[in-house]
Gaussian input, Z-matrix of N, CA and C with variables (Angstrom, degrees):
# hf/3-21g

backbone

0 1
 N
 C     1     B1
 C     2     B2     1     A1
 N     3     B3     2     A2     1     D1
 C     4     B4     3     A3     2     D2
 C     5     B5     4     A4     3     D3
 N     6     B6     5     A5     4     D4
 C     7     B7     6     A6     5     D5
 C     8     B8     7     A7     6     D6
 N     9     B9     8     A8     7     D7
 C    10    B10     9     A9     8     D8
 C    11    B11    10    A10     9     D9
 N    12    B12    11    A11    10    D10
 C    13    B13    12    A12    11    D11
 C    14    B14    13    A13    12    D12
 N    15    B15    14    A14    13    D13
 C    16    B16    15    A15    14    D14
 C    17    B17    16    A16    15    D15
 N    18    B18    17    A17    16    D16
 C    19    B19    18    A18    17    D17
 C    20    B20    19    A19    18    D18
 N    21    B21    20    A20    19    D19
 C    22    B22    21    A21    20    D20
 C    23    B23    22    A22    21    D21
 N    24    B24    23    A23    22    D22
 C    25    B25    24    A24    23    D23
 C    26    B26    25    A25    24    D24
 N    27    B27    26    A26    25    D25
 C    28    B28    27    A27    26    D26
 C    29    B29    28    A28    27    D27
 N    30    B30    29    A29    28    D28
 C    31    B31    30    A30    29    D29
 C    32    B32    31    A31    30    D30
 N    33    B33    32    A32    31    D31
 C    34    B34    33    A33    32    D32
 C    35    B35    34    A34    33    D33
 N    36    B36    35    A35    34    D34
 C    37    B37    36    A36    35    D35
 C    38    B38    37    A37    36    D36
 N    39    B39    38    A38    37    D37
 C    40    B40    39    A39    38    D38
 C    41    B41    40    A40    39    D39
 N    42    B42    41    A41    40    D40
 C    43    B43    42    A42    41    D41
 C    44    B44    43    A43    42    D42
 N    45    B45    44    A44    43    D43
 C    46    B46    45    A45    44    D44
 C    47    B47    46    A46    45    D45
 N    48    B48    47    A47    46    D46
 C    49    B49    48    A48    47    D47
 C    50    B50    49    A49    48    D48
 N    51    B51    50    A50    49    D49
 C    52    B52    51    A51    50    D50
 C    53    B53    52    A52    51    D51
 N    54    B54    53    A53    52    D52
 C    55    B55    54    A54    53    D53
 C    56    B56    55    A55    54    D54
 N    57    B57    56    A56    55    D55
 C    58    B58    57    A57    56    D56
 C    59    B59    58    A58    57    D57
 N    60    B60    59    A59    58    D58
 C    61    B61    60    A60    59    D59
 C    62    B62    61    A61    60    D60
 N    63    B63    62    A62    61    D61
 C    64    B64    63    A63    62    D62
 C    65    B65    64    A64    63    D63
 N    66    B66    65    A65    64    D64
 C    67    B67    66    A66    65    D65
 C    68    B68    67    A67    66    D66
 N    69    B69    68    A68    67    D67
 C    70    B70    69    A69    68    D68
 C    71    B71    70    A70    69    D69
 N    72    B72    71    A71    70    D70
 C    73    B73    72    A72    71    D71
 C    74    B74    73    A73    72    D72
 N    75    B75    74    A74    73    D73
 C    76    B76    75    A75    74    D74
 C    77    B77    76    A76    75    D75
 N    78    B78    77    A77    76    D76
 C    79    B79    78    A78    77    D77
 C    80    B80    79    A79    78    D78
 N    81    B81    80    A80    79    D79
 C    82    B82    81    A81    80    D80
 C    83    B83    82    A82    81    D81
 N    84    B84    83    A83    82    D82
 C    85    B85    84    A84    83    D83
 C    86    B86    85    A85    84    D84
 N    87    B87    86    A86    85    D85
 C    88    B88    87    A87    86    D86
 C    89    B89    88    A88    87    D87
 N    90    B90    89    A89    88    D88
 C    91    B91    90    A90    89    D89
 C    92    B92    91    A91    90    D90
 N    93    B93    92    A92    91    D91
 C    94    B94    93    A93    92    D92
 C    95    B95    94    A94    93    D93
 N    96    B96    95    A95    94    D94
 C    97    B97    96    A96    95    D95
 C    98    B98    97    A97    96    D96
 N    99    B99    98    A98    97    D97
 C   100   B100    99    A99    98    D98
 C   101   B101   100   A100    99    D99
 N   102   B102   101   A101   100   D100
 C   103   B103   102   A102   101   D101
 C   104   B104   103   A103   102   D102
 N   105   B105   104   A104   103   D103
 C   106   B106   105   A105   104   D104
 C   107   B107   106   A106   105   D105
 N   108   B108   107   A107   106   D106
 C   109   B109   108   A108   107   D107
 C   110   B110   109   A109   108   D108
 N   111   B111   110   A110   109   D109
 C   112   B112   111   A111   110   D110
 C   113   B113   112   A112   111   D111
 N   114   B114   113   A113   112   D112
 C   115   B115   114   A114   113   D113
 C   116   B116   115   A115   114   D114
 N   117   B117   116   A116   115   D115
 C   118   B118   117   A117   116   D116
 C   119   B119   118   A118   117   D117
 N   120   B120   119   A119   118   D118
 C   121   B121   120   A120   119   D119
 C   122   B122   121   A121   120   D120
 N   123   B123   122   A122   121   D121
 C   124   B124   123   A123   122   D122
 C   125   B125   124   A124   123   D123
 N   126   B126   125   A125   124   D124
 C   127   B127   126   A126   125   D125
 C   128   B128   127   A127   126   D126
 N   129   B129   128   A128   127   D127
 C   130   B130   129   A129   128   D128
 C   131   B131   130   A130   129   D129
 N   132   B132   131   A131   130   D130
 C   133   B133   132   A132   131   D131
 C   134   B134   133   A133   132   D132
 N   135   B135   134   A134   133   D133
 C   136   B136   135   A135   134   D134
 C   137   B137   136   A136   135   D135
 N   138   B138   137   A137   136   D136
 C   139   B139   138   A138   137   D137
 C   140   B140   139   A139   138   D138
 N   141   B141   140   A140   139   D139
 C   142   B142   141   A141   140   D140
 C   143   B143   142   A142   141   D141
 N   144   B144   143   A143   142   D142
 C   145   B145   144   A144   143   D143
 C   146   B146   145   A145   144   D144
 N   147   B147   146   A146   145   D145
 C   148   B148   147   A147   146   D146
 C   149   B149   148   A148   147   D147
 N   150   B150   149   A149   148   D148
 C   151   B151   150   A150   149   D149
 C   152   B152   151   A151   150   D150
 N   153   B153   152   A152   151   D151
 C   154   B154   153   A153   152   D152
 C   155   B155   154   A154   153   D153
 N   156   B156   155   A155   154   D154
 C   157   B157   156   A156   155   D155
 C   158   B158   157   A157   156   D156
 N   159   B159   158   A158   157   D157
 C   160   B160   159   A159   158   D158
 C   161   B161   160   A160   159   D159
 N   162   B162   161   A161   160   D160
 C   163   B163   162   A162   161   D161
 C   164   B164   163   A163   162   D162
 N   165   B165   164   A164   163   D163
 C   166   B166   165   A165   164   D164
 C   167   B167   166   A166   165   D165
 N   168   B168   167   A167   166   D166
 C   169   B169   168   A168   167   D167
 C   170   B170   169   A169   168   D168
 N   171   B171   170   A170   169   D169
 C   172   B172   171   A171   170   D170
 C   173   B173   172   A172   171   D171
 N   174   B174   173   A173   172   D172
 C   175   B175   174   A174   173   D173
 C   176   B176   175   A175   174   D174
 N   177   B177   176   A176   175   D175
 C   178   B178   177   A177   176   D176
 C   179   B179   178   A178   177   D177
 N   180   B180   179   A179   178   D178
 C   181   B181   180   A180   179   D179
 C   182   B182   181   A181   180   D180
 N   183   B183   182   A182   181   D181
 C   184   B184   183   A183   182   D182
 C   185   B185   184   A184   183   D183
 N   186   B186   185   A185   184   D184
 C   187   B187   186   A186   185   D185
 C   188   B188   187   A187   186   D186
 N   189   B189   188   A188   187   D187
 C   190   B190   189   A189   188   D188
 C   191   B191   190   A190   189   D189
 N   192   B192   191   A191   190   D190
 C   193   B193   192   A192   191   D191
 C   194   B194   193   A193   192   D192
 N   195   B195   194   A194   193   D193
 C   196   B196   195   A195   194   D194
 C   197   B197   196   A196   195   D195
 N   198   B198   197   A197   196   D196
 C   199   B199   198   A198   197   D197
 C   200   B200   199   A199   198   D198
 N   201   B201   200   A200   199   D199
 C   202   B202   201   A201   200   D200
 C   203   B203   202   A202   201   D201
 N   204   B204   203   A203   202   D202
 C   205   B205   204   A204   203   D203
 C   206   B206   205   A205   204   D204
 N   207   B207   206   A206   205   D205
 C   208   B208   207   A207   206   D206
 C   209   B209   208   A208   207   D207

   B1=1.4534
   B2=1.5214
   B3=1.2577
   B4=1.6867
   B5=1.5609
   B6=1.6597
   B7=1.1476
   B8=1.6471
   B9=1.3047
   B10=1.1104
   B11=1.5320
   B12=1.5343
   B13=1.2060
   B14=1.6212
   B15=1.1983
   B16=1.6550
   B17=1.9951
   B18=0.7320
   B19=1.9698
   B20=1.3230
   B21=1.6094
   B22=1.6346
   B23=0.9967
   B24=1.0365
   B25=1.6982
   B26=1.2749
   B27=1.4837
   B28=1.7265
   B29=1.3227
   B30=1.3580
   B31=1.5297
   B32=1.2095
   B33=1.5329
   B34=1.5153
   B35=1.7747
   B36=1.0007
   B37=1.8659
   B38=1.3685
   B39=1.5418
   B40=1.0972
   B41=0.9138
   B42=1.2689
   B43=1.4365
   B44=1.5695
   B45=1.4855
   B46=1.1723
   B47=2.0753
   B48=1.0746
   B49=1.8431
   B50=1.8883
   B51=1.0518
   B52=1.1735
   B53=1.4671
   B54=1.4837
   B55=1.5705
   B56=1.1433
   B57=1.8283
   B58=1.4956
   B59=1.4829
   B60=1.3615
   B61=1.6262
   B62=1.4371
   B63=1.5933
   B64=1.3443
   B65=1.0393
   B66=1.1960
   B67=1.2772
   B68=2.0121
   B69=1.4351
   B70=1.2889
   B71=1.6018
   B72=1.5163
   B73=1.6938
   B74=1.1380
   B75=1.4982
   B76=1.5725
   B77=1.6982
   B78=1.0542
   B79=2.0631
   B80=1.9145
   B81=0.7656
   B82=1.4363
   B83=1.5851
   B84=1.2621
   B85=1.2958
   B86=2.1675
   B87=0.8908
   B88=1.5910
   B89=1.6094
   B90=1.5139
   B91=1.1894
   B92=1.6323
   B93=1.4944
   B94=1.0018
   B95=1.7078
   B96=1.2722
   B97=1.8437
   B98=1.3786
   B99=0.8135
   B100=1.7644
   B101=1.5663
   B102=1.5552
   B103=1.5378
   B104=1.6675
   B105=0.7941
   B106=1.8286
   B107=2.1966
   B108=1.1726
   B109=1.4974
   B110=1.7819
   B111=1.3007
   B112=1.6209
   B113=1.6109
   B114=1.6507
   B115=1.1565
   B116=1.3844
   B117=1.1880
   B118=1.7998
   B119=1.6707
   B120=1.2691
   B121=1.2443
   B122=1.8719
   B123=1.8037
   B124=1.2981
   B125=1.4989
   B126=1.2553
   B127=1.2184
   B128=1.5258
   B129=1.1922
   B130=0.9848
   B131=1.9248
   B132=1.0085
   B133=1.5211
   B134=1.4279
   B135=1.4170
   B136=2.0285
   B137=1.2717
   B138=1.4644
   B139=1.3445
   B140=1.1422
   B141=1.6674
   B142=1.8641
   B143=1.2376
   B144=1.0743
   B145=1.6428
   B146=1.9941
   B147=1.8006
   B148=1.7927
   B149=1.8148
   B150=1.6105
   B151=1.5218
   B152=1.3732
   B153=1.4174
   B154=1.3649
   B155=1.5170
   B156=1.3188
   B157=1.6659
   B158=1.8002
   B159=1.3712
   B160=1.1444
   B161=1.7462
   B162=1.5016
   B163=1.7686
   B164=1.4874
   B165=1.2651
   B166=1.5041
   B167=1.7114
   B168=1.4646
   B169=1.0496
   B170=1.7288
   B171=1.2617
   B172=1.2463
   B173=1.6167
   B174=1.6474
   B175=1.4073
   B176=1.2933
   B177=1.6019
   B178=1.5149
   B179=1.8273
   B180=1.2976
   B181=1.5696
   B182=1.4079
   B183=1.4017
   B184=1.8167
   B185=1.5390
   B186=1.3760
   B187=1.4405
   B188=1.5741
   B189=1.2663
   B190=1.5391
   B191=1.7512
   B192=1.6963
   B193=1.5633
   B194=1.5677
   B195=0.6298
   B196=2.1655
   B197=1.5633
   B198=1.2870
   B199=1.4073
   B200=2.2219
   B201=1.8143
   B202=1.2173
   B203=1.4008
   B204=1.7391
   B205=1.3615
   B206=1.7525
   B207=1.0084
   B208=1.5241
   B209=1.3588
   A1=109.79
   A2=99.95
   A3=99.10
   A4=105.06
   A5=117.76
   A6=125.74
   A7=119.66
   A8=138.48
   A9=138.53
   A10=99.73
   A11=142.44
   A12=164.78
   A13=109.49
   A14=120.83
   A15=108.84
   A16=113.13
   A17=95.48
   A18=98.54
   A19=111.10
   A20=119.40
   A21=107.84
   A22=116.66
   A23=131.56
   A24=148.43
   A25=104.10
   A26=106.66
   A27=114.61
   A28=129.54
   A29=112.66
   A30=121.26
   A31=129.97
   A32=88.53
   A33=108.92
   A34=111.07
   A35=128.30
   A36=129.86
   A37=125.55
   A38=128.60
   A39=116.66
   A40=118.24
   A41=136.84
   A42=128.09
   A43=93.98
   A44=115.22
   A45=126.36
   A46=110.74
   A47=97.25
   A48=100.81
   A49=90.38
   A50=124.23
   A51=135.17
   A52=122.53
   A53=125.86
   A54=115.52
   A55=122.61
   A56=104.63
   A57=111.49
   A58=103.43
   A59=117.04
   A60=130.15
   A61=110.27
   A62=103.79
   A63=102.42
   A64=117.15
   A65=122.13
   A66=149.88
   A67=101.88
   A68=120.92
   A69=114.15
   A70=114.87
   A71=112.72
   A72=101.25
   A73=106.38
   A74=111.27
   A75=104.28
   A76=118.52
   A77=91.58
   A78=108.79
   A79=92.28
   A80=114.94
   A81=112.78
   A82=125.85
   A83=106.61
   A84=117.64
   A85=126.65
   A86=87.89
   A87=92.89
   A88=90.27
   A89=127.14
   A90=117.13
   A91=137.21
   A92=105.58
   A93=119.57
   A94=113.29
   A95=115.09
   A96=116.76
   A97=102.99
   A98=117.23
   A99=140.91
   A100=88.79
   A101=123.06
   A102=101.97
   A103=105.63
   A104=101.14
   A105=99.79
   A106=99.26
   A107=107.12
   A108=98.91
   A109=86.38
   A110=116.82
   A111=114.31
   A112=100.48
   A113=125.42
   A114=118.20
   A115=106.65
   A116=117.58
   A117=107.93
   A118=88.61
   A119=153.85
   A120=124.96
   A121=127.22
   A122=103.32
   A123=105.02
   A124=145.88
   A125=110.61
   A126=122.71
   A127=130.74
   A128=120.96
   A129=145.82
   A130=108.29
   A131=115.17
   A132=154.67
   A133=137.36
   A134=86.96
   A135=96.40
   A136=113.35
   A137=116.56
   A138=122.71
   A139=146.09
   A140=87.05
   A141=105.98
   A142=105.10
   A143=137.72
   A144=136.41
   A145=99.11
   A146=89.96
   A147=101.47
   A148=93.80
   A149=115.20
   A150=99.08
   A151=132.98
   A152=110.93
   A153=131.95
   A154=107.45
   A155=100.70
   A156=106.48
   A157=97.95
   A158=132.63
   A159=158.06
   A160=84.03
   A161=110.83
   A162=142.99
   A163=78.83
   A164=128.20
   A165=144.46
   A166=90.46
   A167=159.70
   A168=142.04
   A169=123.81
   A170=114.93
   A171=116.36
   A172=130.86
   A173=104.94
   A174=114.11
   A175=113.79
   A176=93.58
   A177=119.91
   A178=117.68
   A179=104.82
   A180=127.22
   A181=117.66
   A182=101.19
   A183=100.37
   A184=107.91
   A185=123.20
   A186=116.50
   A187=119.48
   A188=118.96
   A189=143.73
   A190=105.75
   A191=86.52
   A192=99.26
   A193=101.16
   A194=121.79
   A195=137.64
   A196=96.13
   A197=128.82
   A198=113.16
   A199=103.73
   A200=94.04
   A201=80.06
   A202=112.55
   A203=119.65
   A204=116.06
   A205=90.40
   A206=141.77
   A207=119.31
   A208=81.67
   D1=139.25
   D2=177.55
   D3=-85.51
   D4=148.90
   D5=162.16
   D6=-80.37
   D7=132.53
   D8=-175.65
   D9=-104.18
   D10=139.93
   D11=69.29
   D12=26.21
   D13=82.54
   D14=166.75
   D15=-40.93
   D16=134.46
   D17=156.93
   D18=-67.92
   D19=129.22
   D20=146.52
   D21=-104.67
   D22=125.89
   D23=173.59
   D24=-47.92
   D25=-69.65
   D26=178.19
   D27=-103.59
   D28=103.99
   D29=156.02
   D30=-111.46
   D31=154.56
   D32=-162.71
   D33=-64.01
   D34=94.28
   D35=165.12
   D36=-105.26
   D37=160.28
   D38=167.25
   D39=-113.49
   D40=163.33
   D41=-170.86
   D42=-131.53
   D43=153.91
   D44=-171.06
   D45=-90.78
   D46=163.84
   D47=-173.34
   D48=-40.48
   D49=-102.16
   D50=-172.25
   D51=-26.35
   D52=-23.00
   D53=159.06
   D54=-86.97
   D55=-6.49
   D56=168.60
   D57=-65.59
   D58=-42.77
   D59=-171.65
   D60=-51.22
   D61=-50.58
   D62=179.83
   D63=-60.29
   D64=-63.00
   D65=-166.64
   D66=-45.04
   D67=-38.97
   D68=172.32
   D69=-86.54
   D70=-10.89
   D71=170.71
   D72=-73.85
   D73=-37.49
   D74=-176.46
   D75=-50.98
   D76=-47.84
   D77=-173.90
   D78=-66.32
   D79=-33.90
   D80=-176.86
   D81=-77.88
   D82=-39.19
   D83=153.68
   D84=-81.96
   D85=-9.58
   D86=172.86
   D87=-89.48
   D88=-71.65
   D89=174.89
   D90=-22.00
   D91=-50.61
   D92=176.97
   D93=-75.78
   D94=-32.27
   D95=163.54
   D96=-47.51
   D97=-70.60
   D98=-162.51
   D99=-54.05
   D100=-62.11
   D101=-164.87
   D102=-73.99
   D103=-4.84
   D104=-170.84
   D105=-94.95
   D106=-12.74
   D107=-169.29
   D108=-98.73
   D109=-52.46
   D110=-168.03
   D111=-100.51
   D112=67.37
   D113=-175.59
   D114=-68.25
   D115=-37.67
   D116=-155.42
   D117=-97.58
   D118=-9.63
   D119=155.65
   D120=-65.03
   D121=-41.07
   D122=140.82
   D123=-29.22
   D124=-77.57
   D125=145.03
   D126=-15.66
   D127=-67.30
   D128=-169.33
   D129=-70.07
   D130=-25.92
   D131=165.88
   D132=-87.46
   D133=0.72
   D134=-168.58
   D135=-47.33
   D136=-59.07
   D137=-178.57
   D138=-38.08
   D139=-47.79
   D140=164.41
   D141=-66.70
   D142=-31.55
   D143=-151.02
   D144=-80.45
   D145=-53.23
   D146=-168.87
   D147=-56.62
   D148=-37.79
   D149=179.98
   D150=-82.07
   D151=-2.46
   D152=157.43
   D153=-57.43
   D154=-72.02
   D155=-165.43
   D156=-50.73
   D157=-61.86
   D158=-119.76
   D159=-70.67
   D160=-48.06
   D161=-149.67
   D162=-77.09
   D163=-73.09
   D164=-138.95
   D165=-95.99
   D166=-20.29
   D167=126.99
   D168=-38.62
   D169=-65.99
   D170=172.55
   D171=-52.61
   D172=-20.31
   D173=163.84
   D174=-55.71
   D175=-73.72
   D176=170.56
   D177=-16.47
   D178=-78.45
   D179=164.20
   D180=-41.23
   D181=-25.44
   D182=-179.24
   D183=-98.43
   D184=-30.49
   D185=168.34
   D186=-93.30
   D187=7.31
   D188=147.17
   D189=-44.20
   D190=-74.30
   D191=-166.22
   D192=-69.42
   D193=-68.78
   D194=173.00
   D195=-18.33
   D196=-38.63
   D197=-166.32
   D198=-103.47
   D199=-25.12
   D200=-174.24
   D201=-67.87
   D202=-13.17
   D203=-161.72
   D204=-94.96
   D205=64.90
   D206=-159.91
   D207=-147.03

């Protein structure tokens, strides 16, 4: 019988300043495709979206700070 190797999907890496860089034009420009192709469902949605981001910044910022003080 052969032994199989699980897959991990997610591992832990770091990425250096600059693939972080990339890595947010990309998200920034896909974002911006997307709001520019489905404007009026966007649109139409602002609110939820600004309290999405608003939720998911302040997370962000809180396990930012939480680890720098650690």
């Amino acid at each position: 019988m052969e032994v199989r190797e699980t897959m991990k999907l997610f591992k832990s890496y770091t990425l250096t300043w600059w693939q972080i860089g990339i890595l947010k034009l990309a998200l920034l420009a896909a974002g911006t495709a997307i709001g520019a192709y489905w404007h009026g469902f966007f649109g139409a949605n602002l609110m939820a979206l600004v309290v999405i981001a608003v939720v998911a910044s302040a997370y962000v910022a809180y396990v930012t700070l939480k680890r720098s003080t650690e």
